[in-house]
N, CA and C atoms as an extended XYZ file, in Angstrom:
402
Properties=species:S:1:pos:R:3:atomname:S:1:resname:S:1:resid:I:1 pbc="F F F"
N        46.114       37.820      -15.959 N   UNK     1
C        45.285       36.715      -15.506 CA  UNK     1
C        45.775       35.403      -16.119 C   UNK     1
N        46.569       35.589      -17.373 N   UNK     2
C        46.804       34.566      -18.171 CA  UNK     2
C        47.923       33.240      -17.377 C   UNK     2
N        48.663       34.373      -17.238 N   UNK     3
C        50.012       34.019      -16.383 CA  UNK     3
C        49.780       33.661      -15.258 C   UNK     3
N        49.141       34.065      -14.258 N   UNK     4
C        48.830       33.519      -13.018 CA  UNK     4
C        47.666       32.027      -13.352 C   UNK     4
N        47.169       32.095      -13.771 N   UNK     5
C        46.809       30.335      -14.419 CA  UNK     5
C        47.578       29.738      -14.933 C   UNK     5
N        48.461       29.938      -15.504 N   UNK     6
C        49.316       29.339      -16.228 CA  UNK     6
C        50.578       28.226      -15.048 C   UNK     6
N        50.842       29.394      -13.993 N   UNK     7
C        51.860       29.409      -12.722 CA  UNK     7
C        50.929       27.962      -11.858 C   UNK     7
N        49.473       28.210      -11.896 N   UNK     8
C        49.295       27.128      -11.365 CA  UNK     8
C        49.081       26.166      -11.881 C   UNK     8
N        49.488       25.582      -13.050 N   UNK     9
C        49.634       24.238      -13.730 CA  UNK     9
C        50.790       23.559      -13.710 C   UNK     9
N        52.330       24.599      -13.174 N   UNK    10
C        52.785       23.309      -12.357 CA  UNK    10
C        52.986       22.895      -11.562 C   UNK    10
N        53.773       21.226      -11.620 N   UNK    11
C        53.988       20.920      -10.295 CA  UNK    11
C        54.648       21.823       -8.951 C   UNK    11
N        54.001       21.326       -7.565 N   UNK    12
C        54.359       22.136       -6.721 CA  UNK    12
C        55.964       21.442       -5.850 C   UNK    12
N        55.825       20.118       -6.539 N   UNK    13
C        57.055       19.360       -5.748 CA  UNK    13
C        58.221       19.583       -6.271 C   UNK    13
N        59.190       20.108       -4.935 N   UNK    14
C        60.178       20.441       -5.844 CA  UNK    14
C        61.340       19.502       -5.398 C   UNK    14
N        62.771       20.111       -6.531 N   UNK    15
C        63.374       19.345       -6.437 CA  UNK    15
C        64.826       18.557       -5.397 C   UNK    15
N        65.051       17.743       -5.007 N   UNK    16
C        66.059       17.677       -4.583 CA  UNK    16
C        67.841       18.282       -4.868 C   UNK    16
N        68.339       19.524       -4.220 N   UNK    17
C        69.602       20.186       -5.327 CA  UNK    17
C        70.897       18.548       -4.801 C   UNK    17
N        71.371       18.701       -5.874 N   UNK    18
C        72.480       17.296       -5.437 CA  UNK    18
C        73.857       17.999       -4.688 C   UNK    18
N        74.617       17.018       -3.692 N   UNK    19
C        75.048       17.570       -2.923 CA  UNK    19
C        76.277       17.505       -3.765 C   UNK    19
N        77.095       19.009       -3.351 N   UNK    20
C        78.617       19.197       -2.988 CA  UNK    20
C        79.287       17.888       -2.736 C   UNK    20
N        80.735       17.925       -3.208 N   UNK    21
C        81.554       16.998       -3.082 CA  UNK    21
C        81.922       16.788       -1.777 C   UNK    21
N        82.202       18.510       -1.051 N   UNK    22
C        82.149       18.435        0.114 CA  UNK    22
C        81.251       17.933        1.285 C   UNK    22
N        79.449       18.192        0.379 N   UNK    23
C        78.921       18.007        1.360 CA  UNK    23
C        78.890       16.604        1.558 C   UNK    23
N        78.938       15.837        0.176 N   UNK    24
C        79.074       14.309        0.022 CA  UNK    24
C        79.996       13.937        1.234 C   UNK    24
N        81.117       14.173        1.295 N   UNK    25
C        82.299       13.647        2.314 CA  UNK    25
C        81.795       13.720        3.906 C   UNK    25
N        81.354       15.069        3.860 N   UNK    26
C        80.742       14.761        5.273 CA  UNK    26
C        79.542       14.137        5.493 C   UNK    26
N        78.591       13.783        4.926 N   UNK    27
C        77.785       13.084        5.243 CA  UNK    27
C        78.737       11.461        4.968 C   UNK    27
N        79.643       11.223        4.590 N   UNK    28
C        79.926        9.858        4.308 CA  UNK    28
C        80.912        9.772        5.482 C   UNK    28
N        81.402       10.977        6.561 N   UNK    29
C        82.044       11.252        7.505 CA  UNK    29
C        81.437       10.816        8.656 C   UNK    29
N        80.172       11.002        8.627 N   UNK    30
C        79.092       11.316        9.508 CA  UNK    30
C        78.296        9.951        9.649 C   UNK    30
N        78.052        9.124        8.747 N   UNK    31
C        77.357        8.412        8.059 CA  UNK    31
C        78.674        7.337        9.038 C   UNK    31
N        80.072        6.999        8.789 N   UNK    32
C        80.850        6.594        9.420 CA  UNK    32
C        80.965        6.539       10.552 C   UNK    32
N        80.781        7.682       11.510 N   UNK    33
C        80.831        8.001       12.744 CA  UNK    33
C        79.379        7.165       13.511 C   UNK    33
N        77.917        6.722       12.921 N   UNK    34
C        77.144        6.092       13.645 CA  UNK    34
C        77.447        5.181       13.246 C   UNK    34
N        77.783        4.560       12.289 N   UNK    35
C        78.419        2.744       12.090 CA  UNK    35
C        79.017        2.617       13.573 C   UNK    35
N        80.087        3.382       13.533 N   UNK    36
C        81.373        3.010       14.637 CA  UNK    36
C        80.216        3.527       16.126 C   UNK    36
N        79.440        4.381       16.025 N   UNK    37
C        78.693        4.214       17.546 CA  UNK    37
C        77.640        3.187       17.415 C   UNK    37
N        77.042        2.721       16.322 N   UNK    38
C        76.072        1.493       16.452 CA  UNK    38
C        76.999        0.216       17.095 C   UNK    38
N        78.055        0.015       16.494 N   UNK    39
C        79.021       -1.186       16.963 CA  UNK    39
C        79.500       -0.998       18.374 C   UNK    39
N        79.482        0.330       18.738 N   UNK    40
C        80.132        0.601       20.377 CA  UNK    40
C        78.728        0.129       21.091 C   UNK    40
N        77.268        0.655       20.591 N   UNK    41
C        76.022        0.098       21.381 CA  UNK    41
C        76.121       -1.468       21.533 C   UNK    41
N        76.668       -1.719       20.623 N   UNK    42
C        76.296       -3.564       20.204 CA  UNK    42
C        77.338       -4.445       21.711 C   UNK    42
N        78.571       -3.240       21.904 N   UNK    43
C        79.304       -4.251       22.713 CA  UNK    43
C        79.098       -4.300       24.194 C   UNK    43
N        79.773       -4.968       25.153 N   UNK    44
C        79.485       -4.781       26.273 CA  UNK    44
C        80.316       -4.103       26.758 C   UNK    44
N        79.080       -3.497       28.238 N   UNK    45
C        79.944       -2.453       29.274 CA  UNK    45
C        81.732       -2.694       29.221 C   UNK    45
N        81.945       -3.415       29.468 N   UNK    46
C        83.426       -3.624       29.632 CA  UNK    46
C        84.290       -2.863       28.345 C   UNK    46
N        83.673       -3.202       27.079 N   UNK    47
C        84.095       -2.949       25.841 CA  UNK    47
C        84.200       -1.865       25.555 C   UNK    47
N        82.807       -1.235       26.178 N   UNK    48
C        82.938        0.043       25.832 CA  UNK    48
C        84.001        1.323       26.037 C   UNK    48
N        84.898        1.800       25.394 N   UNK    49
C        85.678        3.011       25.202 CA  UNK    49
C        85.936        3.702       24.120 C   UNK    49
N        85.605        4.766       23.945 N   UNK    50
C        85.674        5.839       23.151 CA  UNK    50
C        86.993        6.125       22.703 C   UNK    50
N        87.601        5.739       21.232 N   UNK    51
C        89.165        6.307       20.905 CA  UNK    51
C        88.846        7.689       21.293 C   UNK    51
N        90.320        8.243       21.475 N   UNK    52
C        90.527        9.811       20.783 CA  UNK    52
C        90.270        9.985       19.231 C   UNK    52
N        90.898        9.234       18.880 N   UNK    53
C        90.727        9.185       17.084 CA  UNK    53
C        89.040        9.622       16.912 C   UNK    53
N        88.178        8.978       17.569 N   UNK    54
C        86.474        8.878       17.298 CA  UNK    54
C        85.788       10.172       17.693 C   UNK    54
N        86.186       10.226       19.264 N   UNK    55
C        85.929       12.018       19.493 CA  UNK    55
C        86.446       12.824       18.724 C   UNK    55
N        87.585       13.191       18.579 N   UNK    56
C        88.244       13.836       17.436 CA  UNK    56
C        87.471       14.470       16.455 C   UNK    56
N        87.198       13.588       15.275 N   UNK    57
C        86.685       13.186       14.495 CA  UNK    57
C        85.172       13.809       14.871 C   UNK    57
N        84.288       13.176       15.677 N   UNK    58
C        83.107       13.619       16.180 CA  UNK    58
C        83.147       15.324       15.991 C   UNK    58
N        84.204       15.967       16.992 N   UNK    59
C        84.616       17.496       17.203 CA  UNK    59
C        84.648       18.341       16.037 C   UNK    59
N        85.752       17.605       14.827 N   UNK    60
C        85.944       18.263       13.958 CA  UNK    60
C        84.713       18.439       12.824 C   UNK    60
N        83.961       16.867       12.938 N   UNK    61
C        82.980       16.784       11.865 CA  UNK    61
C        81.498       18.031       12.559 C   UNK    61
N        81.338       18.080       13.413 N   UNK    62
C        80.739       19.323       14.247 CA  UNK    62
C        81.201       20.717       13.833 C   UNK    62
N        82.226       20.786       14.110 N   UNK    63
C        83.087       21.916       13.868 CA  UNK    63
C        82.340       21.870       11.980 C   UNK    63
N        83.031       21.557       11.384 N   UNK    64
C        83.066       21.346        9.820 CA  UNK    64
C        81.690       21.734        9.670 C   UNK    64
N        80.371       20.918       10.369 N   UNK    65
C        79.493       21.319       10.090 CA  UNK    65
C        78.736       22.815       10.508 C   UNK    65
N        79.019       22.983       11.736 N   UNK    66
C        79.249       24.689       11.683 CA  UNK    66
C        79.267       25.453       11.049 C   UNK    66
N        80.748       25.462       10.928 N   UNK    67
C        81.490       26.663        9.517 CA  UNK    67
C        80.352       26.631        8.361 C   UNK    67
N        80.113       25.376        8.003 N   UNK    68
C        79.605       25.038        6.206 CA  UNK    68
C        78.358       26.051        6.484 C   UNK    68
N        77.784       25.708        7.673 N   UNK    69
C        76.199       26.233        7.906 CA  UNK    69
C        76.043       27.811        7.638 C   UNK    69
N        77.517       27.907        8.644 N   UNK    70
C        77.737       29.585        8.579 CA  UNK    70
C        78.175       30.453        7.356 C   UNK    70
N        78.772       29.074        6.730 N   UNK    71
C        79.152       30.026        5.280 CA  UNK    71
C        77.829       30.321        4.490 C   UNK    71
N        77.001       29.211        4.782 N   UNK    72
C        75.984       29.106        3.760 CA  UNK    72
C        74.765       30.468        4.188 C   UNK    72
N        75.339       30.693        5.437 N   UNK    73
C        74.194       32.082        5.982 CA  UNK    73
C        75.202       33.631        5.321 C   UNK    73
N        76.453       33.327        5.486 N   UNK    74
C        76.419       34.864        4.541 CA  UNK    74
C        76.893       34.185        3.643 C   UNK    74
N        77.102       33.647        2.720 N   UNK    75
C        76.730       33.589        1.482 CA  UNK    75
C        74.699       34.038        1.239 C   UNK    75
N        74.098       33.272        1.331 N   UNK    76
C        72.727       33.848        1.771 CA  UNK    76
C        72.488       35.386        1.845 C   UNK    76
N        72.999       36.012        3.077 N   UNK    77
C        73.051       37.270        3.511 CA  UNK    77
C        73.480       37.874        2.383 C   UNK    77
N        74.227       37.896        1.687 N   UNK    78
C        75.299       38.490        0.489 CA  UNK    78
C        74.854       38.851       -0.755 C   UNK    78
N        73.920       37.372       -0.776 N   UNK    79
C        72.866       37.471       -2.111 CA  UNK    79
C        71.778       38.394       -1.918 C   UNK    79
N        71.321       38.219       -0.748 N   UNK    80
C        69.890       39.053       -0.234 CA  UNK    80
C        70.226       40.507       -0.456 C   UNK    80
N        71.678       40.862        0.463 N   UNK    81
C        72.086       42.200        0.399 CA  UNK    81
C        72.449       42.914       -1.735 C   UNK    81
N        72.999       41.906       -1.938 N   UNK    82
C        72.951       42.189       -3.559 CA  UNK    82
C        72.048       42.109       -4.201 C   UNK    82
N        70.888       41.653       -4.076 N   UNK    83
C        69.466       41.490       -5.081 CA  UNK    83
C        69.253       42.917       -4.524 C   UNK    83
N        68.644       42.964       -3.107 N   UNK    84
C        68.410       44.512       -2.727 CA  UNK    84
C        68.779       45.511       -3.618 C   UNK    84
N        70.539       45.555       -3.510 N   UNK    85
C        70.777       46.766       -4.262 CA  UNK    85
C        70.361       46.591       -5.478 C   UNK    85
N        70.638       45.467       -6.699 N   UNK    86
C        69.820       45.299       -7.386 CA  UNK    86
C        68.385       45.897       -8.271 C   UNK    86
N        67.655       45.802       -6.763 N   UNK    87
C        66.179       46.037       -7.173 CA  UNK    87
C        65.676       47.724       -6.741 C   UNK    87
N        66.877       48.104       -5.966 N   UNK    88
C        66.652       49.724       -5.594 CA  UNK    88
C        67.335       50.701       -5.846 C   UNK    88
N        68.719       50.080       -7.011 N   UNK    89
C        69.693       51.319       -8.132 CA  UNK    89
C        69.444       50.595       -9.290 C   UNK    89
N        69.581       52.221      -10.109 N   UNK    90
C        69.897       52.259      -11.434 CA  UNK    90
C        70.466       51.139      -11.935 C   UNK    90
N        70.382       50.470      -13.456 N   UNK    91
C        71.361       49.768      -13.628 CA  UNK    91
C        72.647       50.544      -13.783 C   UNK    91
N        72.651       51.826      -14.360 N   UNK    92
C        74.101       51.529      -14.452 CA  UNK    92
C        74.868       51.661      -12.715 C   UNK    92
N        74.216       52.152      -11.743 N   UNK    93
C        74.725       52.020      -10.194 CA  UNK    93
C        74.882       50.225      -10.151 C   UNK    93
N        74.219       49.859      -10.855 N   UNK    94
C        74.445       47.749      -10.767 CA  UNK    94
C        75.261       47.443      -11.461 C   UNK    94
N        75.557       47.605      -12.528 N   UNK    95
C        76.956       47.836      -13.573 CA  UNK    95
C        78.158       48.168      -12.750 C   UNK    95
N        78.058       49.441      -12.139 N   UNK    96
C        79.795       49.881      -11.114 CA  UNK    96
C        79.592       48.969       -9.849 C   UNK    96
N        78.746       48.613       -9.386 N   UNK    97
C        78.448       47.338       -8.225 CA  UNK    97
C        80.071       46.369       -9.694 C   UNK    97
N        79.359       45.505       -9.853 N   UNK    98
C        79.722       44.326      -10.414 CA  UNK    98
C        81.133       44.620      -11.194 C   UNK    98
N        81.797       46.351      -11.731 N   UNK    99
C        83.028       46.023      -11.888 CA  UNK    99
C        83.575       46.486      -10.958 C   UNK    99
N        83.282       46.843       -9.519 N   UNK   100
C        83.997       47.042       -8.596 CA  UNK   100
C        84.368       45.560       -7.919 C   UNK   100
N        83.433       44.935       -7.990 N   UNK   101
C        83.259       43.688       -7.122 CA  UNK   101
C        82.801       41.914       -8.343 C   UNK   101
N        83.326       41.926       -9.315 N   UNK   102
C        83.281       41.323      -10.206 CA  UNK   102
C        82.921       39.798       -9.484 C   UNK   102
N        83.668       38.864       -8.460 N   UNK   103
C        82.943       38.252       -7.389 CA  UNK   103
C        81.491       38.389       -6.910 C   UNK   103
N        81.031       39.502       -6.946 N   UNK   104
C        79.734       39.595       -6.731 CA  UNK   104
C        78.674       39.153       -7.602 C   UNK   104
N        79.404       39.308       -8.667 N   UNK   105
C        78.181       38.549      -10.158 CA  UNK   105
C        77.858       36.935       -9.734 C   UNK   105
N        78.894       36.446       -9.539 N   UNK   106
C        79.029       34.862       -9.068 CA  UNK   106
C        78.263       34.422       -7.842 C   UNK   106
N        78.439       35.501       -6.809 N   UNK   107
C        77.430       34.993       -5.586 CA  UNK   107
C        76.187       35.321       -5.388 C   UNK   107
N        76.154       36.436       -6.646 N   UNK   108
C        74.882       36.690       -6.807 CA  UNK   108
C        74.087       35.789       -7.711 C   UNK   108
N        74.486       35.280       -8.682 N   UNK   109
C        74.112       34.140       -9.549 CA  UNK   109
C        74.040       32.700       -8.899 C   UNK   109
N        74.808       32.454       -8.087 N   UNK   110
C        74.743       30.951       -7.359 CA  UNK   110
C        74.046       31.234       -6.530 C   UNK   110
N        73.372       32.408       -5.847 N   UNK   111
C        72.337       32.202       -4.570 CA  UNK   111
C        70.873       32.596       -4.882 C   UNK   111
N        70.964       33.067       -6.202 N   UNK   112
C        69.589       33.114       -7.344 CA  UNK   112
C        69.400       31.272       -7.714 C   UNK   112
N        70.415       30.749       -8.311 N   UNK   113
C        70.210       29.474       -8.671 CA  UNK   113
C        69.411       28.779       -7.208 C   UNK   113
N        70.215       29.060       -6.182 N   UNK   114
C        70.051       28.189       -4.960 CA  UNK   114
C        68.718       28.755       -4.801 C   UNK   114
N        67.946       29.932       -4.963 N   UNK   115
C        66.442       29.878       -4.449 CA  UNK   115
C        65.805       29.546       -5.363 C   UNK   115
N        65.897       29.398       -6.907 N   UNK   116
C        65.252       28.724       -7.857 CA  UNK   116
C        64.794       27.123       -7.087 C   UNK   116
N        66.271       26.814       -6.981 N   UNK   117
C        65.440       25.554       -6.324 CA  UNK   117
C        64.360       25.083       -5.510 C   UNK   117
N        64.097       25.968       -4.421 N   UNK   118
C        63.583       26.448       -3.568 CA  UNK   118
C        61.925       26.567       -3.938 C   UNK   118
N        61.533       26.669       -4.807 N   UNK   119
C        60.357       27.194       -5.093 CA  UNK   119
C        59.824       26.223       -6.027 C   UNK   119
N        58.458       26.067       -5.124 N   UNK   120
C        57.727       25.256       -5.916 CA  UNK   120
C        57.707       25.430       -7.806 C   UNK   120
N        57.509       26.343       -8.514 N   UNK   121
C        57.235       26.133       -9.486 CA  UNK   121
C        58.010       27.764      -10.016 C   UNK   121
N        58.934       27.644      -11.130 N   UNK   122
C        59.630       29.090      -11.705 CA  UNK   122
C        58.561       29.725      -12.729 C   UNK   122
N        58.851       30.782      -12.179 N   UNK   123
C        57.344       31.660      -13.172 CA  UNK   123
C        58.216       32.135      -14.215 C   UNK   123
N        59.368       32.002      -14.863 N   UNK   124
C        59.973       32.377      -15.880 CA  UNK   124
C        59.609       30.891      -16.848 C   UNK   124
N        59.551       30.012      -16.631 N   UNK   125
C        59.180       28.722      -17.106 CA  UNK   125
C        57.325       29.333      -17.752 C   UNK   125
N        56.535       29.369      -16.628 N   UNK   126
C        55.105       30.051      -16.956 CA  UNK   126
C        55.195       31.058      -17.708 C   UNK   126
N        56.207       32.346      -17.816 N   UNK   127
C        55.879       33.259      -18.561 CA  UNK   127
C        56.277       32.715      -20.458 C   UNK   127
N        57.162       31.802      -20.389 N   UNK   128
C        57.594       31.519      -21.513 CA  UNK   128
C        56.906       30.367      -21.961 C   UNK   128
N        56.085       29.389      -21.405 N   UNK   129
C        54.974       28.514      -21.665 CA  UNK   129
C        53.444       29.573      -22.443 C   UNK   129
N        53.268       31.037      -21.731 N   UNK   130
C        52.282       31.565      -21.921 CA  UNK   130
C        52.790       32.328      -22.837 C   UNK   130
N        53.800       32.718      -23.321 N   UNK   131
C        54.230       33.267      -24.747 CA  UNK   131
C        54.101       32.321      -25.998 C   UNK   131
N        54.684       31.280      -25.885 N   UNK   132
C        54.520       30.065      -27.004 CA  UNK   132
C        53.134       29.684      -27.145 C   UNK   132
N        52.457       29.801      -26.116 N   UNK   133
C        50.880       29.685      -26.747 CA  UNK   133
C        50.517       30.542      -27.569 C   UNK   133
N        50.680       31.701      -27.076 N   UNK   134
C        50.187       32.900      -28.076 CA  UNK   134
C        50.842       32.966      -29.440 C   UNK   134
């Protein structure tokens, strides 16, 4: 009972995760690409033509954003499928997981971090707030 009062004392707002270098570039890709179509709105009919360079660009930054999306779903998938096993073998069956697949510690750890974020408030934070009281 202690702990579940405890969970609701904190904040529920969570946080913004800061972006990838990569993801930085494409949004500053992207971010580029409506400059250059706000200035194509601004001109007249006559003016108006689309480089190849701009479509291009448009295609690939689409494309780019795709892939990233898709990586980010099995990466996702990968973690989900590894917590699973995780939570339904032995450790030492989680032990021969991780030196068969030593990569797996890593995507399993970065897609734990990535749902930490995710959540209003970490109950490992509450359980260790409700220990120091005691």
């Amino acid at each position: 009972v202690g702990i579940t009062h405890d969970l609701q004392q904190f904040p529920t707002k969570r946080q913004k995760p800061e972006l990838s270098k990569e993801q930085s570039l494409k949004r500053e890709r992207l971010q580029k690409i409506l400059r250059s179509q706000e200035k194509d709105n601004d001109k007249s009919p006559v003016e108006k033509t689309d480089t190849p360079a701009v479509q291009e660009e448009v295609k690939q930054s689409s494309s780019d954003s795709l892939r990233s999306r898709m990586e980010q779903r099995l990466e996702a998938a990968r973690f989900r499928y590894i917590n699973e096993l995780l939570y339904s073998t032995s450790s030492g069956e989680a032990r021969r997981m991780f030196q068969q697949d030593p990569q797996a510690f890593w995507v399993y750890h970065k897609g734990y971090t990535t749902q930490v974020q995710r959540w209003p408030a970490n109950p490992v934070d509450a359980i260790i707030s409700y220990i120091q009281k005691k």
